[in-house]
C-alpha positions, 0 to 999 in steps of 0.5 A: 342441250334443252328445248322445250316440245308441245305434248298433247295428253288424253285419256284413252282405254283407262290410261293416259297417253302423250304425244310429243307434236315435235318428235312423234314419241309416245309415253303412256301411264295409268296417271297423268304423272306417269305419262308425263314421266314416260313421254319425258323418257321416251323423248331423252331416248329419241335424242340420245339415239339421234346422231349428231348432224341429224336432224332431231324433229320429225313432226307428227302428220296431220292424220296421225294427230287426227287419230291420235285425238278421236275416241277420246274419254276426255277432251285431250289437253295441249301442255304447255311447252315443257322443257326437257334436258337432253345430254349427248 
């Protein structure tokens, strides 16, 4: 199966955090490679661990998304969908 999910990426506290808007997975790195690539696992690992006839999203609330983008060192950037092959 392969979908493609919105990620949002910030600089916070001298590393790079991702949140996938679709799922409510984190991944984090000390470059924005490394966080693409830990949001990337993080989500193979949320579907992987979904039991199928569950559902898979679980949009992330609106104040969550709020505190997620305040404090920022730099102005947060909206990637553009990424596709991510999952297998299960």
């Amino acid at each position: 199966m392969d979908k493609q999910y919105t990620i949002v990426l910030k600089r916070s506290e001298g590393q790079y955090v991702a949140l996938c808007l679709e799922l409510m997975v984190v991944g984090c790195g000390d470059t924005k490679e490394e966080a693409m690539a830990t949001i990337k696992d993080a989500i193979c690992s949320y579907l992987d661990a979904t039991e199928e006839g569950m559902e898979a999203t679980r949009p992330v609330p609106l104040e969550i998304l709020h505190d997620f983008l305040k404090d920022e060192e730099e102005e947060p950037y909206i990637m553009p969908k990424m596709k991510i092959l999952a297998y299960g």
